[in-house]
N, C-alpha and C positions, 0 to 999 in steps of 0.2 A: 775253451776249445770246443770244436762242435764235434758233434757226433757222427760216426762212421752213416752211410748211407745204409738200408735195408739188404742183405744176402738177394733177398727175392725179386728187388730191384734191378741188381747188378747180376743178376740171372737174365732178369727180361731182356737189358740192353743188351748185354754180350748175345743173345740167343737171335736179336732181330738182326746186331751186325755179323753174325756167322749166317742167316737168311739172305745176307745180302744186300742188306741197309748199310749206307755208307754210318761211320760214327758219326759223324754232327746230325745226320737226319734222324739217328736215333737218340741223341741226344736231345734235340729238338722236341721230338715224338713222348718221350719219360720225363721232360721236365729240369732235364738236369744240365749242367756246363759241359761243353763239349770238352776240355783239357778232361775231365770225370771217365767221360766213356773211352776217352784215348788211351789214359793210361790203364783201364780197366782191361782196356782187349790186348794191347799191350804186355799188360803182365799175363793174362789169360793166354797169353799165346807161348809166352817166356814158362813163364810156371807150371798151368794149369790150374790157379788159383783164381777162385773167387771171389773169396770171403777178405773182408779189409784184414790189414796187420794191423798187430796189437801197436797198442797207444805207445808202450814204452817197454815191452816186453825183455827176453832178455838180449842183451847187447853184448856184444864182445867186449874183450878186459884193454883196455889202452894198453898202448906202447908201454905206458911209464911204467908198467906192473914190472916188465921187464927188470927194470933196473933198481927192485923194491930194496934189498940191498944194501944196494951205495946209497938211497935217502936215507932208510934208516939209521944207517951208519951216521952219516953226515949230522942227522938230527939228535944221536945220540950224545954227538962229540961237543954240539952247538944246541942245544936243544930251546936256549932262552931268543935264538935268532929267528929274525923278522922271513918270511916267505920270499921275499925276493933275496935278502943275500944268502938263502940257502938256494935259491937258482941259480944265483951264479959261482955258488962254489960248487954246486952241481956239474953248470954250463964249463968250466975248469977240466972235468973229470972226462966230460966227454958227452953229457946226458941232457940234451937239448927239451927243457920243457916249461909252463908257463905260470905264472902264481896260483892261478887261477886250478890249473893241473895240478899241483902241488895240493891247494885244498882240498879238491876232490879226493886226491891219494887218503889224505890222514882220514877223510871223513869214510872213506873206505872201511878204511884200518882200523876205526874210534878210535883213533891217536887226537886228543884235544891239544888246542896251542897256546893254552891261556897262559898268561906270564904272572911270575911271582908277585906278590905284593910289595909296591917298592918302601912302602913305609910302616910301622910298626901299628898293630891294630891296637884302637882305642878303646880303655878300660873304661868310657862311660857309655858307650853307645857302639853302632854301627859304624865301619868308614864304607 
């Protein structure tokens, strides 16, 4: 993934389109893609911000927190069950969400999903 542009950069554009440079002629003029300075003056205008957002900073908690709960419940009761039929005894309950969702949950929680060993470990080696 690339890197955010320069602070001092997106100082200059915003400063020549508040001069009264339309944004693509300042975008033209610094080198950069006009969709860059749009949304820059854009949020410059929404926000008063500058400086790019973090990469991944922090995000709000899903929906499914909401219902932490009934998964864990569910997984208590089922725990050797696969990610999809714990969504759809979920999807049962009322609690609409995706396997995908579901992994994230546990990896949240450091709930692992690893399943028992279905056959007897061997006394000469590894299985």
């Amino acid at each position: 993934m690339p890197s955010a542009l320069s602070v001092d950069l997106r100082e200059r554009v915003i400063a020549a389109i508040e001069a009264g440079s339309s944004r693509r002629r300042a975008a033209k003029r610094f080198g950069i893609g006009p969709s860059s300075a749009i949304r820059w003056h854009e949020r410059f205008q929404e926000e008063g911000a500058i400086a790019p957002r973090p990469p991944c900073g922090e995000r709000p908690v899903p929906a499914i927190e909401a219902h932490a709960d009934r998964i864990l419940q569910a997984y208590e009761e089922h725990p050797q069950a696969f990610l999809r039929e714990l969504r759809d005894t979920l999807a049962e309950q009322g609690v609409r969400t995706s396997v995908s969702g579901l992994w994230r949950f546990f990896s949240r929680h450091a709930i692992t999903r690893k399943k028992g060993l279905p056959t007897q470990l061997s006394r000469n080696g590894r299985t």
